[in-house]
C-alpha positions as CSV (number, residue, x, y, z in Angstrom):
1,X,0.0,0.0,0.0
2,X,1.0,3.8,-0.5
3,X,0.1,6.3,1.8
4,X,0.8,9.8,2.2
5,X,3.5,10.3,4.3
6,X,7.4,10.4,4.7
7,X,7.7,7.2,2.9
8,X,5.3,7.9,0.0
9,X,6.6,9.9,-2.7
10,X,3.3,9.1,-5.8
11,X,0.3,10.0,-4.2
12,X,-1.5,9.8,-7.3
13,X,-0.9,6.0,-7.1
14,X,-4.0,5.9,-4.4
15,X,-4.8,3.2,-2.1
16,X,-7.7,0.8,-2.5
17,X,-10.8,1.1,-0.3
18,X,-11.1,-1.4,2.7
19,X,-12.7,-4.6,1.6
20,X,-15.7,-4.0,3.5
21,X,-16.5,-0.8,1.1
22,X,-17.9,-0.8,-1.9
23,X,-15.8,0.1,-5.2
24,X,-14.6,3.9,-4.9
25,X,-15.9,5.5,-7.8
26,X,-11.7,7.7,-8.7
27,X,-12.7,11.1,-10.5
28,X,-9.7,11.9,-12.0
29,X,-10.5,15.1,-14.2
30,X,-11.3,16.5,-10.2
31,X,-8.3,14.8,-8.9
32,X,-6.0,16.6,-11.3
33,X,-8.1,19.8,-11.0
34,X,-7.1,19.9,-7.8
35,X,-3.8,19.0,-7.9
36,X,-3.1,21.7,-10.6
37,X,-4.7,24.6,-8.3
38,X,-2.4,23.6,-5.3
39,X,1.1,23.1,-7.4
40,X,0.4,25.8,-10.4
41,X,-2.3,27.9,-8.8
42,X,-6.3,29.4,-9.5
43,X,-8.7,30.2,-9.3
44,X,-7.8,29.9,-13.3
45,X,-4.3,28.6,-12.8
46,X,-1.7,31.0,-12.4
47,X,-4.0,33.9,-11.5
48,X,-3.2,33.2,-7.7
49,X,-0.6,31.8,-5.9
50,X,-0.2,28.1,-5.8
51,X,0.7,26.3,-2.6
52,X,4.1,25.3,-3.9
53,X,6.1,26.9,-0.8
54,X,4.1,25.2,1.7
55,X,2.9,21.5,-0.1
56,X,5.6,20.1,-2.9
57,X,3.9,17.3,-5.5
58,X,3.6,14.8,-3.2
59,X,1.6,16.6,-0.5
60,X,4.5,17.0,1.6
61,X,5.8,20.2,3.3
62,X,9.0,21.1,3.7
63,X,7.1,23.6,6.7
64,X,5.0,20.9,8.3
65,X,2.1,21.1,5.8
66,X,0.6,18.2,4.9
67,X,-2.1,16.3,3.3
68,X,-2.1,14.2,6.8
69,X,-2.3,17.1,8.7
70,X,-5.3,18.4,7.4
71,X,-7.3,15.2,6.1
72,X,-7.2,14.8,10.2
73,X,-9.6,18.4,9.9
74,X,-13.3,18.1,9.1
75,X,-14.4,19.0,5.9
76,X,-14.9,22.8,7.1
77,X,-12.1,23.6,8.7
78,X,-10.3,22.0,5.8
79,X,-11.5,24.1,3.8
80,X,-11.2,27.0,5.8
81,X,-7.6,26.3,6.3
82,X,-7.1,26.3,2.5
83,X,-8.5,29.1,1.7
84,X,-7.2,30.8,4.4
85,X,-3.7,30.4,3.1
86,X,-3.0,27.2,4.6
87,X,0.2,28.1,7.1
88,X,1.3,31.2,4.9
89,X,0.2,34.8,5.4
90,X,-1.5,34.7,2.1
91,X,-5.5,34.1,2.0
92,X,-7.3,32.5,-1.1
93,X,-10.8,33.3,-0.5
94,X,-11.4,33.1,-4.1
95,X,-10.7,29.4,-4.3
96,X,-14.2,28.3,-3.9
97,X,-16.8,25.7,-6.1
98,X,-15.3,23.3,-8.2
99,X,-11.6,24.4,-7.3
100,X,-12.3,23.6,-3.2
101,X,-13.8,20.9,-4.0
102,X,-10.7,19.3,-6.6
103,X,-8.5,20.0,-3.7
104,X,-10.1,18.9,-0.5
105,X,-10.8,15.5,-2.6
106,X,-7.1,15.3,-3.3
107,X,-6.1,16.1,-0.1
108,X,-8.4,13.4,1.7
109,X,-7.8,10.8,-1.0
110,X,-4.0,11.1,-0.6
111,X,-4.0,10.9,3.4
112,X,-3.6,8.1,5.8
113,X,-7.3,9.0,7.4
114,X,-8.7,7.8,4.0
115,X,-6.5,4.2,4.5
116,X,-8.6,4.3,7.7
117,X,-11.7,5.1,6.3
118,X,-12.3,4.8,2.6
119,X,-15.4,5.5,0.6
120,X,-17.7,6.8,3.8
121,X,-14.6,9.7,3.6
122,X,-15.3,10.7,0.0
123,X,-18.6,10.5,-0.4
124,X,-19.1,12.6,3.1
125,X,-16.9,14.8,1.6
126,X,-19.5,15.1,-1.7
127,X,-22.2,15.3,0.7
128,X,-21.0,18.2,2.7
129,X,-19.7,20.1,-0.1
130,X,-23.0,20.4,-2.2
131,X,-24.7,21.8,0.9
132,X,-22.0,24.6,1.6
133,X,-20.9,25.4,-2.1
134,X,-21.8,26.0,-5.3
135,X,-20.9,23.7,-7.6
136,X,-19.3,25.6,-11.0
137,X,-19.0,24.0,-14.3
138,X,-16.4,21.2,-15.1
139,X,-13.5,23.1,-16.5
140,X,-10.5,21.9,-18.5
141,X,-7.6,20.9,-16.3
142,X,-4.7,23.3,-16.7
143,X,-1.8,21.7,-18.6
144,X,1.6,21.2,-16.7
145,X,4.9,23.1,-17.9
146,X,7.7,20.7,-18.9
147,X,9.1,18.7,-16.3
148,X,12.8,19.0,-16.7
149,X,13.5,22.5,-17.0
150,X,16.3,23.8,-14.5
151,X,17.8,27.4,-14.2
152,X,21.9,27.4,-15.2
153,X,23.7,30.3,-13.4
154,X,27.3,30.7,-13.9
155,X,29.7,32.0,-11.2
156,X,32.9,33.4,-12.8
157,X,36.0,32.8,-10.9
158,X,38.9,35.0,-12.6
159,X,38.3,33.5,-16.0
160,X,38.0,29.9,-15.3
161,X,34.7,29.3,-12.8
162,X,32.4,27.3,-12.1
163,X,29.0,26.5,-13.4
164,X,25.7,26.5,-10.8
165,X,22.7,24.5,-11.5
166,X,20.1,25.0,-9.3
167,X,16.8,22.8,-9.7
168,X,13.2,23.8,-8.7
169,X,11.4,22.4,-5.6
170,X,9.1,20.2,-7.5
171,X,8.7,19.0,-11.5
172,X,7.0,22.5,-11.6
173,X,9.3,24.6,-12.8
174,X,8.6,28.5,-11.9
175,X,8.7,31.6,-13.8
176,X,12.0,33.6,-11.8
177,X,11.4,37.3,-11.9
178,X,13.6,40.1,-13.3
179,X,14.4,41.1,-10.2
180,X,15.3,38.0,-8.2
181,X,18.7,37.7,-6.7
182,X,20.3,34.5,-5.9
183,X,23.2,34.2,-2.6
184,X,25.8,31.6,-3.3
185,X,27.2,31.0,-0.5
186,X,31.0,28.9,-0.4
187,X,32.0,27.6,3.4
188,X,35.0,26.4,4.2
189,X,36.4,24.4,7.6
190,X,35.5,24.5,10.4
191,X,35.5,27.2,11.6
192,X,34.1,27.9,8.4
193,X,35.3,30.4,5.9
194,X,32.4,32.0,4.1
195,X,33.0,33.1,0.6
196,X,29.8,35.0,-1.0
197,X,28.5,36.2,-3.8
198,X,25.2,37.1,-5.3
199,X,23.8,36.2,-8.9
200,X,20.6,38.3,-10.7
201,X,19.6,39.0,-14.3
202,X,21.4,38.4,-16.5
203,X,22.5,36.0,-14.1
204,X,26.4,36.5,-13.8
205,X,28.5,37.1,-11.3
206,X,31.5,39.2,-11.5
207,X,33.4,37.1,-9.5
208,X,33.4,34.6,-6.5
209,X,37.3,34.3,-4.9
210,X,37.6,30.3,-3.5
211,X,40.2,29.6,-1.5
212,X,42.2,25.9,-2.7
213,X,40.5,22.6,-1.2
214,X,36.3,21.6,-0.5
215,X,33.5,23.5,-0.2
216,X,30.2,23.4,0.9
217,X,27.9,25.1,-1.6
218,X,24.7,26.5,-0.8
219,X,22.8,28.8,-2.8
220,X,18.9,31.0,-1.5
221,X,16.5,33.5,-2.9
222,X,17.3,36.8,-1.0
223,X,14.7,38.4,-2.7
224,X,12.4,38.8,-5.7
225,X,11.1,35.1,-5.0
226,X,10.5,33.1,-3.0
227,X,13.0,30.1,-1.7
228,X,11.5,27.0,-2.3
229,X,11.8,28.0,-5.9
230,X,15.2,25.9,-5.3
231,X,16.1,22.9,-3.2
232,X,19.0,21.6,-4.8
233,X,22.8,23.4,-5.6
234,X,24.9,21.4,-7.9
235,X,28.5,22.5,-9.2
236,X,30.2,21.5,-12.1
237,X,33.5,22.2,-13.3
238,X,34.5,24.6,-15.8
239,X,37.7,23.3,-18.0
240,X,40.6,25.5,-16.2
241,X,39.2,25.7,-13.1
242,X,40.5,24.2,-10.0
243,X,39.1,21.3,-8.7
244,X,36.4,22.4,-5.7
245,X,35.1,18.8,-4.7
246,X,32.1,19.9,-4.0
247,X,29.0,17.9,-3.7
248,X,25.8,18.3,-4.3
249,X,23.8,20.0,-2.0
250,X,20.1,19.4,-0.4
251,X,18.9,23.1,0.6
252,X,15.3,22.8,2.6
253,X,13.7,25.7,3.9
254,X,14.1,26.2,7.4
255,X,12.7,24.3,9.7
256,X,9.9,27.4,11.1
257,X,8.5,27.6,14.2
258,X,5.1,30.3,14.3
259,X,6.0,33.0,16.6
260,X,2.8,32.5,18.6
261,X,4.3,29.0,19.6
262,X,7.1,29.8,21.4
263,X,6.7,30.4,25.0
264,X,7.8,34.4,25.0
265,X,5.5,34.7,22.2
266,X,2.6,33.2,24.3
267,X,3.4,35.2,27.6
268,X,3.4,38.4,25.1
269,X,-0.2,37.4,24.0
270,X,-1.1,38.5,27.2
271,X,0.3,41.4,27.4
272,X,-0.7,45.0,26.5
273,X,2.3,47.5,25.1
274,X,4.6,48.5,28.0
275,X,3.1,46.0,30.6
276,X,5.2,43.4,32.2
277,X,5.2,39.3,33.0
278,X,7.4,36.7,34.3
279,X,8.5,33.6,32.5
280,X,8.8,30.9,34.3
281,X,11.3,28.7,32.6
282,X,13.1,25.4,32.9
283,X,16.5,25.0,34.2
284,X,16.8,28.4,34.8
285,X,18.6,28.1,38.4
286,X,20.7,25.3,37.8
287,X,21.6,26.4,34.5
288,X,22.6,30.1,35.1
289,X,24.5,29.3,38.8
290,X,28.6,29.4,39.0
291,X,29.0,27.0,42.3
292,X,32.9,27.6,42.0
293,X,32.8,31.6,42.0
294,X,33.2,33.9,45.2
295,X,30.4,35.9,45.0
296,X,26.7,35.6,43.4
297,X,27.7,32.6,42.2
298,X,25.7,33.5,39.6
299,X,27.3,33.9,35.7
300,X,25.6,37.1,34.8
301,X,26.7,38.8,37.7
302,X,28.7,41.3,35.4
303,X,26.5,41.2,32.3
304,X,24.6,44.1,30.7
305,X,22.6,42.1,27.7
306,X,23.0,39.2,25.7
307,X,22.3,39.0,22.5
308,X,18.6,37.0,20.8
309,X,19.4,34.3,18.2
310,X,16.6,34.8,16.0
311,X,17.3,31.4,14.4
312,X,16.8,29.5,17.8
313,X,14.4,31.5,19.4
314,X,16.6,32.4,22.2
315,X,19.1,33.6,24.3
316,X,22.8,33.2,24.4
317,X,25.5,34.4,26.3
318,X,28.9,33.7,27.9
319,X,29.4,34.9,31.5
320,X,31.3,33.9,34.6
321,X,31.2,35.5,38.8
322,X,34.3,36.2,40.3
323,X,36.7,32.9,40.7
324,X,34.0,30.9,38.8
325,X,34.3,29.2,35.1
326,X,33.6,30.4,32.3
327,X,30.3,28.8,30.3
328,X,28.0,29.9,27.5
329,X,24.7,30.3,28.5
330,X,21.5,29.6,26.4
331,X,18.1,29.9,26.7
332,X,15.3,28.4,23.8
333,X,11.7,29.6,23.6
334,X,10.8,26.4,22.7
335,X,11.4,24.2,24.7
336,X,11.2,27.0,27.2
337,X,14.2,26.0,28.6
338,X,17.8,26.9,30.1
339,X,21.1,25.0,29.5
340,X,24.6,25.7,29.3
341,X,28.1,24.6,28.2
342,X,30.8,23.6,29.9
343,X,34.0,24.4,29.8
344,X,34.0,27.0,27.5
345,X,36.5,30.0,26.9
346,X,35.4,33.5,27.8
347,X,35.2,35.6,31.2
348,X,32.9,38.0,33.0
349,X,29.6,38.4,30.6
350,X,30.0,42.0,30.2
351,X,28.6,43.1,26.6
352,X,30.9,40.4,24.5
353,X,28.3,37.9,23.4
354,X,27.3,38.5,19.7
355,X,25.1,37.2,17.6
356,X,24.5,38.1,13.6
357,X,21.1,38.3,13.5
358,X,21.2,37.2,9.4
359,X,21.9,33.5,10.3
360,X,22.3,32.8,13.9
361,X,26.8,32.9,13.5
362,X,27.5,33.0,17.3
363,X,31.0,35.0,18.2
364,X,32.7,36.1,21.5
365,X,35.2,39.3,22.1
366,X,38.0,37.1,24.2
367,X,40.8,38.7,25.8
368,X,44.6,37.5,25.8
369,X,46.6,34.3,24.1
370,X,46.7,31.2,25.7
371,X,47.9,28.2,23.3
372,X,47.2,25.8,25.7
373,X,43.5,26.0,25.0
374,X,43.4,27.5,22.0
375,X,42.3,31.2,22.9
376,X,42.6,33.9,20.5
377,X,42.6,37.4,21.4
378,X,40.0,39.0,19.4
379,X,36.9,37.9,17.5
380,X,35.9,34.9,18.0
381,X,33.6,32.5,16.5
382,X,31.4,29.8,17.9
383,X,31.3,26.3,15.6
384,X,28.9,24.3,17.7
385,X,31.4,22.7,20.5
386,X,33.9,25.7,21.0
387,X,35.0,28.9,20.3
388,X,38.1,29.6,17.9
389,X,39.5,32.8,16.5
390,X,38.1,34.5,13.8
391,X,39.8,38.1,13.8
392,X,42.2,40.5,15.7
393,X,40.5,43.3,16.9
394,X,42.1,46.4,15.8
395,X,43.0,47.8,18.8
396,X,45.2,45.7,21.3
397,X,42.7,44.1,24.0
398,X,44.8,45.5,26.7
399,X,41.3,45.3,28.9
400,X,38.6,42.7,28.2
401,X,36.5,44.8,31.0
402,X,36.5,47.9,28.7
403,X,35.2,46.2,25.7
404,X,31.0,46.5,23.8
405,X,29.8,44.6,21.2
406,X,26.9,44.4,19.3
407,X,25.4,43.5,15.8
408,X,24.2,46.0,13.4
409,X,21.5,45.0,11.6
410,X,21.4,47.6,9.1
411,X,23.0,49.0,6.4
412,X,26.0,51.2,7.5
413,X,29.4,52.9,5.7
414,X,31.7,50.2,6.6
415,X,29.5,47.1,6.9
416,X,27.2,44.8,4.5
417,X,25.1,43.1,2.9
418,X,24.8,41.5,6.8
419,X,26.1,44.5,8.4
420,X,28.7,45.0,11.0
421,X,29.8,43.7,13.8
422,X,30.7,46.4,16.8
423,X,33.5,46.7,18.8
424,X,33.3,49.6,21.1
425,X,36.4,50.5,23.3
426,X,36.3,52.1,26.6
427,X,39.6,52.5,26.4
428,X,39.9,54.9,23.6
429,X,36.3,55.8,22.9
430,X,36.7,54.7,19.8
431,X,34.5,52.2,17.7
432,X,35.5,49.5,15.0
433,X,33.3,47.7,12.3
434,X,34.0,44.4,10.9
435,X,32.3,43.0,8.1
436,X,31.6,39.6,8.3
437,X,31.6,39.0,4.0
438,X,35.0,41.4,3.7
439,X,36.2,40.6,6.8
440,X,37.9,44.2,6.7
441,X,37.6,46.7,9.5
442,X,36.5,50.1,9.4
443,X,37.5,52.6,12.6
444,X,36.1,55.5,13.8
445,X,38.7,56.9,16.0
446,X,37.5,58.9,19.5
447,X,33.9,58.2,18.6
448,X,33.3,59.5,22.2
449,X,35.4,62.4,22.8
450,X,37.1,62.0,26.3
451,X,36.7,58.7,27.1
452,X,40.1,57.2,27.9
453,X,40.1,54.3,30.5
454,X,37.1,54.0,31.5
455,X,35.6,50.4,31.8
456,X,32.0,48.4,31.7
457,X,31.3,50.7,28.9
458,X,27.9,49.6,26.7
459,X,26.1,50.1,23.6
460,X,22.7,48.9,22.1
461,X,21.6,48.9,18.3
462,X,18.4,50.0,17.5
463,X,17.0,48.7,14.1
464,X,13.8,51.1,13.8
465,X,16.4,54.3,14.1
466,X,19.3,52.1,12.0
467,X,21.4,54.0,14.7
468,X,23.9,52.8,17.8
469,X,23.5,54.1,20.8
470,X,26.6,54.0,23.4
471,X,28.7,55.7,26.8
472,X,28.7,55.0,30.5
473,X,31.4,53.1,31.7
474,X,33.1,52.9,35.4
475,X,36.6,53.8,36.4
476,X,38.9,52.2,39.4
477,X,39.7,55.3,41.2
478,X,38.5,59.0,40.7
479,X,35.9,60.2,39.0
480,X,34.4,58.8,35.4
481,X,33.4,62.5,33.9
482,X,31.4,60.5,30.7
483,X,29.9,57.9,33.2
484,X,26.4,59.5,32.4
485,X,27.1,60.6,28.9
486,X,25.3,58.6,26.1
487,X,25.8,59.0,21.6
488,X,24.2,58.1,19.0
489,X,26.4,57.1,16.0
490,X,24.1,57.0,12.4
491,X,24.6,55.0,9.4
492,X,27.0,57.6,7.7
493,X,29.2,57.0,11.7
494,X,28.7,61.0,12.3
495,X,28.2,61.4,16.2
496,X,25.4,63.1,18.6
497,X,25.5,63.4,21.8
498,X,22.4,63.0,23.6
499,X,20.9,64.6,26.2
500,X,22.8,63.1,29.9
501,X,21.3,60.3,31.2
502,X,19.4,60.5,34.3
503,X,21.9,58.5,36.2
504,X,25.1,56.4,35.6
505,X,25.3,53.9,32.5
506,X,27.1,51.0,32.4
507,X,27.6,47.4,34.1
508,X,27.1,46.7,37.7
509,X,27.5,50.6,38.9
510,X,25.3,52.2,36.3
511,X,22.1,51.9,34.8
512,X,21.3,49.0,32.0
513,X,20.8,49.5,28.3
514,X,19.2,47.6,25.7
515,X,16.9,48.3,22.8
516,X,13.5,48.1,22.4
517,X,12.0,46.6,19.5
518,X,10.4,50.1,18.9
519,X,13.6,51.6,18.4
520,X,14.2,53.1,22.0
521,X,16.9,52.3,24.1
522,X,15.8,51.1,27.8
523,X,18.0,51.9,30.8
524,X,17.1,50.4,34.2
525,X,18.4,51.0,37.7
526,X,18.4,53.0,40.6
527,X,15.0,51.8,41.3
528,X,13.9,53.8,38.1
529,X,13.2,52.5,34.1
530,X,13.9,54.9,31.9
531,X,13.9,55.2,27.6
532,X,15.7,57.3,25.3
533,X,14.2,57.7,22.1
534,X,17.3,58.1,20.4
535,X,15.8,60.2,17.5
536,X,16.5,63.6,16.6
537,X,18.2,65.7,19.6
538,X,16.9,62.4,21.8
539,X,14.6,62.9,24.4
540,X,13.8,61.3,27.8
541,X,11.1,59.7,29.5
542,X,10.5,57.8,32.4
543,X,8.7,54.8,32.3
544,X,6.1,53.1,35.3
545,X,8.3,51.8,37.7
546,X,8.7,47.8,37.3
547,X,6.8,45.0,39.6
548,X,7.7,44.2,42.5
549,X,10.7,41.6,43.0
550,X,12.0,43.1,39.6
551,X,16.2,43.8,40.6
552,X,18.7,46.8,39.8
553,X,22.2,46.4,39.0
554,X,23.1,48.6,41.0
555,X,21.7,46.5,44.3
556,X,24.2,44.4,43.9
557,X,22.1,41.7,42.2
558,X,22.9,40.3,39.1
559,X,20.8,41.4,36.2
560,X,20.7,40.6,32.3
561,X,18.9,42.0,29.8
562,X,17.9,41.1,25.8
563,X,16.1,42.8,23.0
564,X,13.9,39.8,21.3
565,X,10.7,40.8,19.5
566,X,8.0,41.0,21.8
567,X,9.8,43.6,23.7
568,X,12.9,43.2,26.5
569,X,13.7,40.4,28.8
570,X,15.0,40.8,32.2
571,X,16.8,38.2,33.9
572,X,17.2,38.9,37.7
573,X,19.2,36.8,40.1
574,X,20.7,36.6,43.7
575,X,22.0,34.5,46.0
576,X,20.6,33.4,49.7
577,X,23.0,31.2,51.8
578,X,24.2,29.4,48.7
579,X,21.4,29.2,46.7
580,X,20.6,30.8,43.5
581,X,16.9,32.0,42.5
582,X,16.8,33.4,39.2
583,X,13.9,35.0,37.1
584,X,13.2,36.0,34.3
585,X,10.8,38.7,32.8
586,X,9.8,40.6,29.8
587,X,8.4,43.6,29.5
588,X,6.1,44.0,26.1
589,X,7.4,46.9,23.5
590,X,5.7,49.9,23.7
């Protein structure tokens, strides 16, 4: 028997009814109606979008669509479930009469519930239909396009190259607009070296520089279409080219998970703008103490934010108290849970934890050489089971404890097609760009004018201004005379200093910052919440003070926070006679 499912790859070849049922009368003018609207689109094919991104030709989806899934539906909220758009964020309300009908009777004859079934299935399905629908005329099946068509790109590689083929995600082939462009992405070891380039009409590219020795190929839509359009990357070489050995390469979509799944999302459901809740999570205590430190025990202890991984759903930093080891941190939405990683390079949390928000890279500002375990002064990189080094910095890293980073997410005179990577020095006040597809640095020398020494400095990107926002620090002994002073650099790196901040900024002694998914920067301590709206000359405003058993850094307590979508997460945390209780909150944008 075939069934729909992992294993069955011709649907069309449908199973028999049960014995017990009578012969199943197979319509197969609407069984290919059906299947025509769903892989080349209708209501008159091609007039609205198919269902190719979510449901490939044998009723599978690469998302978690299925003809399973909704066969298990009753025949109305199968339907409505099509013409709602399935799980894409594009309604078909037109898809009504004959056109429904084809592909709700090719969905339930290609599922396991029909196995189960049979005929009763169907002809309920019949039954159902003609009292809910209209019924149009029988129309001519729409024809398929050829079968074995496939797109050739070809990457130049000073003179010799190589040649792309990329295949579509079904037999369908697709029309590619004008205006698509294709990222070829080459990796390299491990760490990997990435290598890209991007291909459009008339699809050439200039030039794609590959290091000697394998590579990984992988090749997406960035834009113009959509990218299931491709599954597959194939190279082949070009007489005079040196020898890649690269092998074919499956590309699925991402594996999605709906925003209102996730356990943040859920809590932020219940939320209005600017109103706060607690998350309780798993692991949280046990995951996020430092038994072997002096003080909190706790590993955020000297942390200002950590950075959200938007390609895990969560949160990851590395942090470490006083005289305790060093281990990265992570939280995931789904499963709601805590857990961390041990040993692993790194120090106090600080700001030094970055993520790049365009594919989840993890990297780590580490301080001094130590060949023994491999650390790296400078950037470094995480590759799934430790950190190695990536870049020098371009300053010396005389002072891990006087050292920001932060991704931005935006376009900006020294970054990318990803952006930049920040490194803000306390020492200097100056402020370095790295850009991960150069891998070239761009400085902007005494970005904050008097700031020499001072330490626990912080910044914070926010994506709605396209701006970076950054000051405070602390100093050993004397007086810190930019301690309250905060700048906004823009996207061409000229300066503006806002108005003072209403009290110290910076780790530990000073007031919190992160952004706000609306584009302000939050600053919390001294009992008080405050946001800069970081527009314009910047201006001030206090915010409602936060619930009770909410912490300040500046109590002495340990206190972490992250920008993630729904608005900003606090994590709070102390220590009573040895042991930890940590929490963790978010408070909803706006």
């Amino acid at each position: 028997m075939l069934v729909q499912g992992f294993g069955n790859q011709l649907p069309h070849l449908l199973v028999p009814s049960k014995a017990a049922d009578p012969p199943d009368e197979y319509d197969p003018a609407l069984y290919d109606l059906g299947r025509a609207v769903l892989l080349v689109g209708g209501v008159e094919a091609g007039l609205q979008p198919s269902f190719i991104a979510l449901m490939n030709k044998s009723l599978w989806g690469n998302l978690g669509c299925s003809a399973d899934y909704i066969a298990e539906m009753t025949y109305a909220a199968a339907a409505a479930f099509v013409r709602n758009g399935m799980i894409g964020s594009f309604p078909r309300p037109a898809i009504t009469g004959r056109y429904l009908l084809g592909i709700l009777y090719v969905i339930y004859r290609s599922s396991q519930r029909y196995l189960r079934e049979g005929r009763p299935l169907i002809e309920g399905l019949r039954a159902w239909f003609a009292r809910t629908y209209p019924i149009a005329p029988a129309v001519s099946v729409p024809a398929f396009p050829d079968y074995g068509s496939t797109l050739w790109l070809q990457a130049v590689k000073d003179g010799p190259g190589i040649k792309v083929t990329l295949e579509t995600s079904s037999s369908i082939p697709k029309a590619i607009a004008p205006a698509t462009i294709i990222r070829v992405m080459a990796d390299k070891g491990m760490p990997f070296e990435r290598t890209l380039g991007e291909l459009s009409a008339p699809w050439k590219l200039a030039k794609l520089d590959l290091s000697g020795g394998p590579h990984a190929l992988t090749c997406e839509v960035v834009s113009g279409g959509s990218p299931s359009y491709f599954t597959k990357a194939a190279v082949h070489e070009v007489p005079g080219a040196p020898s890649l050995l690269v092998a074919p390469v499956t590309i699925a979509p991402p594996a999605i998970t709906t925003p209102e799944s996730t356990s943040l999302a859920q809590l932020a459901s219940t939320l209005a703008g600017g109103e706060w809740g607690e998350l309780v999570s798993e692991n949280i205590n046990e995951s996020l103490k430092d038994p072997q430190s002096q003080n909190t025990r706790l590993r955020f202890h000297f942390c200002n934010s950590a950075p959200w991984n938007p390609v895990t759903k969560g949160i990851d930093f590395v942090g470490m108290d006083h005289g305790g080891r060093p281990a990265l941190c992570r939280f995931r939405s789904e499963p709601n849970a805590w857990d961390n990683f041990v040993p692993c390079i790194g120090s106090h949390g600080y700001q030094h934890t970055v993520v790049n928000p365009n594919n989840g890279d993890l990297y780590q500002i580490i301080h001094g050489d130590d060949p023994a375990t491999g650390r790296v002064s400078g950037i470094n990189q995480w590759d799934g089971q430790k950190f190695g080094p990536v870049t020098r910095t371009p300053e010396p890293l005389s002072q891990l404890i006087a050292n920001a980073g932060v991704w931005w997410d935006g376009e900006v005179v020294g970054g990318g097609a990803q952006g930049a990577f920040v490194f803000y020095s306390g020492n200097t006040g100056s402020i370095h760009l790295w850009n991960p597809l150069t891998r070239g640095w761009r400085s902007i020398p005494g970005a904050l004018p008097g700031q020499r020494g001072q330490y626990q400095n912080v910044c914070a990107y926010s994506k709605a201004f396209n701006c970076l926002v950054y000051g405070g620090g602390g100093v050993f002994a004397g007086v810190n005379p930019v301690n309250r002073q905060v700048w906004r650099m823009s996207a061409d790196l000229t300066r503006t200093r806002m108005p003072d901040a209403p009290h110290p900024v910076g780790i530990y002694s000073g007031m919190n910052m992160v952004a706000d998914p609306d584009g302000g920067i939050c600053f919390l301590g001294f009992g008080e919440h405050w946001k800069l709206d970081p527009g314009g000359a910047g201006t001030w405003k206090r915010l409602p003070t936060p619930p009770v058993g909410m912490l300040y850094p500046n109590d002495h307590a340990a206190v972490l926070s992250c920008a993630t979508p729904y608005g900003v997460v606090y994590i709070t945390g102390v220590n009573v006679g040895g042991v930890p209780t940590c929490r963790m909150w978010l408070r909803k944008s706006g």
